[in-house]
DOTOR-814650 format. One record per residue (C-alpha): residue number from 0; x, y, z. Coordinates in pm, whole numbers, plus 50000, padded with zeros to 5 digits. Example, Ala and Ser with C-alpha at 12.3 -4.5 7.8 and 13.67 -1.06 7.14 Angstrom:
REM residues 2
<miza nr="0" c1="51230" c2="49550" c3="50780"/>
<miza nr="1" c1="51367" c2="49894" c3="50714"/>
This chain:
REM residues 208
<miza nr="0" c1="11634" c2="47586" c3="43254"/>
<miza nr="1" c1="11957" c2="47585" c3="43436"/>
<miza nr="2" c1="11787" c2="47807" c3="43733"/>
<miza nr="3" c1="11490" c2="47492" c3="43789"/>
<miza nr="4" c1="11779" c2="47217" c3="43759"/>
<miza nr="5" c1="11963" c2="47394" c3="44016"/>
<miza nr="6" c1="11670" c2="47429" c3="44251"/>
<miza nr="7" c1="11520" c2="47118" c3="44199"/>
<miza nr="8" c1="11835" c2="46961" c3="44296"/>
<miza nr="9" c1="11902" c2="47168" c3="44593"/>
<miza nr="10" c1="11515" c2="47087" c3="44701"/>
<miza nr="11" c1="11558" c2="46710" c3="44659"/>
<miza nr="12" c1="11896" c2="46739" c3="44898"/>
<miza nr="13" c1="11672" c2="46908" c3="45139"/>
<miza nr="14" c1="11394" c2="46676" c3="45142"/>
<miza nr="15" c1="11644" c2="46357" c3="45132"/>
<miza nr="16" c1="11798" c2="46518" c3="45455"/>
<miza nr="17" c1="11589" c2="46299" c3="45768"/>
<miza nr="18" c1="11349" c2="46561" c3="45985"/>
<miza nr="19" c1="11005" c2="46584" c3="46116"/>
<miza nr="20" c1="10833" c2="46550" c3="45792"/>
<miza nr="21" c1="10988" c2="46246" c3="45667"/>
<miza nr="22" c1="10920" c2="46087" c3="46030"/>
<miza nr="23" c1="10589" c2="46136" c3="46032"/>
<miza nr="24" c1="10561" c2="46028" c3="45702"/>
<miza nr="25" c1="10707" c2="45686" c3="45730"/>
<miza nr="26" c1="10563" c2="45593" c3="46047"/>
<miza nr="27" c1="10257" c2="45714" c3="45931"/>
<miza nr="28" c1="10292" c2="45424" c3="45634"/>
<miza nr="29" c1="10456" c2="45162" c3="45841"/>
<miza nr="30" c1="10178" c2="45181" c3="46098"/>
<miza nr="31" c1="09853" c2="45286" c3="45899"/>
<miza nr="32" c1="09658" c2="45194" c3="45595"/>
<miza nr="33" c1="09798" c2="45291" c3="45187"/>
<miza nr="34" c1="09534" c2="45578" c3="45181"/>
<miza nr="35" c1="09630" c2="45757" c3="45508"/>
<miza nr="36" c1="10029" c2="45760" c3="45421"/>
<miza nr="37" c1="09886" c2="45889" c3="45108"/>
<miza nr="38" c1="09702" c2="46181" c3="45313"/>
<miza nr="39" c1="09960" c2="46228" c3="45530"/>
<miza nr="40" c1="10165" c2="46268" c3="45241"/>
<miza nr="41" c1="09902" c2="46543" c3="45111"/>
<miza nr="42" c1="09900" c2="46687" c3="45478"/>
<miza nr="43" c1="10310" c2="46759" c3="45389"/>
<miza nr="44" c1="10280" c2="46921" c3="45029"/>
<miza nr="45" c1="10038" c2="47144" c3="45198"/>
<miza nr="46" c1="10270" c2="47271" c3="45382"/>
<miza nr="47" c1="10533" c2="47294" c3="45108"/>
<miza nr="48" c1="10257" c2="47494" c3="44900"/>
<miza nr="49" c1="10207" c2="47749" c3="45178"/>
<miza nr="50" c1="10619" c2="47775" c3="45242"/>
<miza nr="51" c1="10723" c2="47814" c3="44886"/>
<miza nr="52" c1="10420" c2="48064" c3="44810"/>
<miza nr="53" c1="10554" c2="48282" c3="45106"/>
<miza nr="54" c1="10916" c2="48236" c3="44957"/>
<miza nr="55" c1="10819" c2="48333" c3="44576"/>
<miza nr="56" c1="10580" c2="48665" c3="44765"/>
<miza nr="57" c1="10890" c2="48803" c3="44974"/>
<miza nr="58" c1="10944" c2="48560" c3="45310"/>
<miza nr="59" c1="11313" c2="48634" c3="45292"/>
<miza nr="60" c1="11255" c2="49009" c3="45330"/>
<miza nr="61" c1="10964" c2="49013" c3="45568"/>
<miza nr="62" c1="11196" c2="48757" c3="45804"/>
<miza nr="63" c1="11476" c2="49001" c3="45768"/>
<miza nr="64" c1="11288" c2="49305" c3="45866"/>
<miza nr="65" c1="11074" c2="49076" c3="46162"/>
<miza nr="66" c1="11363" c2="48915" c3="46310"/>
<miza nr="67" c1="11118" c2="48798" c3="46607"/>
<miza nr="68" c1="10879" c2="48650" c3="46349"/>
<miza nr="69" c1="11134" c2="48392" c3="46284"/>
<miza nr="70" c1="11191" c2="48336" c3="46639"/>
<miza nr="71" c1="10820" c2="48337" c3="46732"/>
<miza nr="72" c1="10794" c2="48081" c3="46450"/>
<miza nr="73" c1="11050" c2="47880" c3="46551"/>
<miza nr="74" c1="10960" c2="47840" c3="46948"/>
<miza nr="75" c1="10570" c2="47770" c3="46819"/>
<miza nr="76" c1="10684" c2="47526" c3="46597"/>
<miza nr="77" c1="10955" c2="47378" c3="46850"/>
<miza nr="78" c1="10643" c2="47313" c3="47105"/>
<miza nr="79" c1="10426" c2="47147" c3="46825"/>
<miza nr="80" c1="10675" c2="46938" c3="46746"/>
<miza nr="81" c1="10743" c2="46861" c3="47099"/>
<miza nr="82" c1="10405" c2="46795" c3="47176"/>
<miza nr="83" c1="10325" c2="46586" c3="46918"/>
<miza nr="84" c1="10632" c2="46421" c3="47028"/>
<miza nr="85" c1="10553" c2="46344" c3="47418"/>
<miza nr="86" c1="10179" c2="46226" c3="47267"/>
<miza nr="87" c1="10403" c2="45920" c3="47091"/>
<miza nr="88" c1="10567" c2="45820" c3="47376"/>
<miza nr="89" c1="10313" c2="45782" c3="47598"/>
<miza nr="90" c1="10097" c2="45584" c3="47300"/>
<miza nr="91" c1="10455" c2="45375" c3="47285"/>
<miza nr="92" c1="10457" c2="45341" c3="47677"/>
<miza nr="93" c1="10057" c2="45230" c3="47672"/>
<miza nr="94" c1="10103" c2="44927" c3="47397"/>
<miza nr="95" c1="10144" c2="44605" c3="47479"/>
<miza nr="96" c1="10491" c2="44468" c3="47427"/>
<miza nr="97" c1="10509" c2="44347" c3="47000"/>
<miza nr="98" c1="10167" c2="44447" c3="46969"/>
<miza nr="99" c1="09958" c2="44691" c3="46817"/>
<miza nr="100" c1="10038" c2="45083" c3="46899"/>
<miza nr="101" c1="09822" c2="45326" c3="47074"/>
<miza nr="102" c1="10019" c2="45588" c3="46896"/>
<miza nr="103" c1="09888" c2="45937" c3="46879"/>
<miza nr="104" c1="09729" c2="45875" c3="46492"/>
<miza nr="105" c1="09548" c2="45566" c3="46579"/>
<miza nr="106" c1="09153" c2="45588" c3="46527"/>
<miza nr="107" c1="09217" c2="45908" c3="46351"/>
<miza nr="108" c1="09056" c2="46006" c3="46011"/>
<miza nr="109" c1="09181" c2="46041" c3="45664"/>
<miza nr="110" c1="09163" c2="46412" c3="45706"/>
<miza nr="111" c1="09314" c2="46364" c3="46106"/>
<miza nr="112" c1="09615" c2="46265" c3="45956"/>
<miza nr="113" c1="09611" c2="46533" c3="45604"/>
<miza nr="114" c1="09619" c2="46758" c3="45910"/>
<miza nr="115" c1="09871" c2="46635" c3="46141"/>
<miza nr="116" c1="10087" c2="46629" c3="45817"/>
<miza nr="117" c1="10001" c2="46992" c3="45726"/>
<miza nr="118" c1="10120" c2="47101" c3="46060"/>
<miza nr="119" c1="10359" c2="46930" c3="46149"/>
<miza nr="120" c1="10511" c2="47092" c3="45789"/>
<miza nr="121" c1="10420" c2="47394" c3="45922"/>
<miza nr="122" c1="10570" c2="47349" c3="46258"/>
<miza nr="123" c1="10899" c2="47283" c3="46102"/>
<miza nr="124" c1="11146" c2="47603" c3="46116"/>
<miza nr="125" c1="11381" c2="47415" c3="45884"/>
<miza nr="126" c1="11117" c2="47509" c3="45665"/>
<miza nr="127" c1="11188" c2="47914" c3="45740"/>
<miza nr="128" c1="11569" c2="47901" c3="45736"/>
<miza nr="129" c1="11541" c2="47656" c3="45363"/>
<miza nr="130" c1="11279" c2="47901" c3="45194"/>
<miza nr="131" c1="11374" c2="48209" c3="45356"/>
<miza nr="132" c1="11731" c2="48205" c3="45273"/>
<miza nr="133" c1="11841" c2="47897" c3="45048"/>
<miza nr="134" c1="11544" c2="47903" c3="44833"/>
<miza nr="135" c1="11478" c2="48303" c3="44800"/>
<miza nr="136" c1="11926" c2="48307" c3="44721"/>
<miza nr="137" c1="11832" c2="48203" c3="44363"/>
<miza nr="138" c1="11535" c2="48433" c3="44375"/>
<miza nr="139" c1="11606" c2="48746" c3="44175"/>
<miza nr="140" c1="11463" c2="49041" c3="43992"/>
<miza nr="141" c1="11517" c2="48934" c3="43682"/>
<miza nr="142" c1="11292" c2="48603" c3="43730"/>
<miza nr="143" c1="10946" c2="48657" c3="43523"/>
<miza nr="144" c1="10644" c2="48581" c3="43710"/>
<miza nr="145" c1="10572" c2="48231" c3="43525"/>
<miza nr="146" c1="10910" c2="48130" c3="43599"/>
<miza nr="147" c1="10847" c2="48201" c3="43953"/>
<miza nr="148" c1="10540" c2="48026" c3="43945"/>
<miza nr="149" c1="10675" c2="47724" c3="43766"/>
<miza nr="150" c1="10910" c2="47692" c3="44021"/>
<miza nr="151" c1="10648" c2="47669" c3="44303"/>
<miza nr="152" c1="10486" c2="47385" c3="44116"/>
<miza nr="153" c1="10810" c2="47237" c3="44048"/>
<miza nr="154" c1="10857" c2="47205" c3="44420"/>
<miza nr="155" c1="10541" c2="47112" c3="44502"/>
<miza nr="156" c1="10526" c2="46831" c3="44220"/>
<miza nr="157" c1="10909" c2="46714" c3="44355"/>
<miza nr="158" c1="10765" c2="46728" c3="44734"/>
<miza nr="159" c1="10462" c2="46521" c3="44650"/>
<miza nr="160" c1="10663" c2="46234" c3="44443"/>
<miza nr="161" c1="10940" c2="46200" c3="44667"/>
<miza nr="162" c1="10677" c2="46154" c3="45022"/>
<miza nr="163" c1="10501" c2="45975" c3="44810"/>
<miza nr="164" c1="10817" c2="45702" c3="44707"/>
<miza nr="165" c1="10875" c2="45736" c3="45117"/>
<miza nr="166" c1="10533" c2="45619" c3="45207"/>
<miza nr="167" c1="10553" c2="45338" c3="44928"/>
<miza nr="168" c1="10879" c2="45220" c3="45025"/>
<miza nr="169" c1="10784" c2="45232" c3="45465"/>
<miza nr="170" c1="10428" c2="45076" c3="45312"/>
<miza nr="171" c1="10600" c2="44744" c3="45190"/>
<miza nr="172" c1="10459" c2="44398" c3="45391"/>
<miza nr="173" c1="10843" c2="44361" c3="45499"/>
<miza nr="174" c1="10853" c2="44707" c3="45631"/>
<miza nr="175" c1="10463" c2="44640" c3="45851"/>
<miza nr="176" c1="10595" c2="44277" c3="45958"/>
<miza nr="177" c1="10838" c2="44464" c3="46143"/>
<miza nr="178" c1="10666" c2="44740" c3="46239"/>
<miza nr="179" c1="10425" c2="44482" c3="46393"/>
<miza nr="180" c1="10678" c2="44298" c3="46586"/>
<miza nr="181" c1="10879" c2="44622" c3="46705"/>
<miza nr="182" c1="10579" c2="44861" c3="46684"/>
<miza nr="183" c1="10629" c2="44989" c3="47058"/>
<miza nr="184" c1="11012" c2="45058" c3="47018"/>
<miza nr="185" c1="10919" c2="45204" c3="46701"/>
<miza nr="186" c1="10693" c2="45448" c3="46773"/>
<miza nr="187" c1="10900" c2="45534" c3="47100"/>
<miza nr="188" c1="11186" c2="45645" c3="46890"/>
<miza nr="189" c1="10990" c2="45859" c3="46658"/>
<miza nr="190" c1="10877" c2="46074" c3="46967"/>
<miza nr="191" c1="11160" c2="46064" c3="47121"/>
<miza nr="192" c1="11316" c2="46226" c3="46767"/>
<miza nr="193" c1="10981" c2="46499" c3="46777"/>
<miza nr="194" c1="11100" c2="46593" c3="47135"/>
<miza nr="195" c1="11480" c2="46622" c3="47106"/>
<miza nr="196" c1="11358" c2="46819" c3="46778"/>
<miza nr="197" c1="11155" c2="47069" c3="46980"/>
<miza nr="198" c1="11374" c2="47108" c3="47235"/>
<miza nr="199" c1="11643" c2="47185" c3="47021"/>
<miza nr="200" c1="11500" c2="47448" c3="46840"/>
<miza nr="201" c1="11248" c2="47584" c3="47123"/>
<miza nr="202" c1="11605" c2="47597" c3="47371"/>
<miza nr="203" c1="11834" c2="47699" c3="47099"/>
<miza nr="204" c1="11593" c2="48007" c3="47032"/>
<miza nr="205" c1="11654" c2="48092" c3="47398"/>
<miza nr="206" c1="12051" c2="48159" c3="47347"/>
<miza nr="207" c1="11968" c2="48424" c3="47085"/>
């Protein structure tokens, strides 16, 4: 029991800590309807299902044994991110001053966003370094298979009710009236935050 308290609290620290996932998440809210935060939100856990699979099946050794698998997966994720990124700023640049947003999500389906959320999970290396070190630490031997699986669900469960509290906070008609009046500053910064992310780690990958 003490082994899931641990994690669980070292998992909601990570999550609390502001990256490309909880962006996308709250603009994603503040900008579009209930049910596509909600799939956006989906989109995210994905993610957190396929990273915390890979960490219960061995990441941390494979990574250690591939060092340039990390770095390929950073630099690919760095220029996703990035991408995505660039595509918000020029939405940002293309709306009308305190009006609506031409942002890179808008017109997109319920299943659009799911998968903008999945990858831009997926995209995030902070996601290698947490489940391929942090996460896989605690990971030992002696750890049964159920308890290993519990723990996956554990995460997932934790990843999908915290997003979800995100979304539902970022959803409020406080939050929207400001998003509406600010929406092209808004969605300006978040870009500007996917690029500096991208850059940092597809130019910090460079120096290794």
């Amino acid at each position: 029991m003490s082994l899931f308290l641990t994690i669980a609290a070292i998992h909601l620290i990570a999550l609390a800590s502001p990256g490309p996932d909880f962006f996308f998440v709250s603009q994603t809210a503040v900008s579009r309807t209930r049910r596509q935060a909600l799939f956006g939100v989906i989109g995210i856990t994905l993610g957190m299902v396929v990273w915390s699979a890979l960490a219960l099946l061995g990441l941390q050794i494979v990574l250690h044994r591939l060092a340039w698998l990390s770095q390929l997966i950073a630099v690919a994720g760095g220029l996703y991110l990035a991408w995505m990124g660039v595509k918000m700023l020029r939405g940002a640049w293309k709306a009308p001053s305190g009006g609506g947003s031409h942002a890179p999500m808008a017109g997109r389906s319920d299943f659009a966003i799911l998968r903008i959320g999945l990858l831009t999970n997926l995209a995030n290396p902070k996601a290698v370094v947490y489940f391929g070190s942090v996460f896989s630490a605690f990971l030992g031997d002696g750890i049964s298979v159920g308890a290993r699986w519990g723990l996956w669900g554990m995460i997932v469960a934790l990843t999908f009710l915290w997003f979800s509290m995100v979304a539902a906070f970022f959803a409020l008609p406080a939050m929207r009236r400001g998003y509406l009046r600010l929406s092209r500053w808004i969605d300006g910064f978040a870009g500007a935050v996917f690029v500096l992310f991208g850059l940092h780690l597809v130019l910090g990958r460079r120096g290794h």
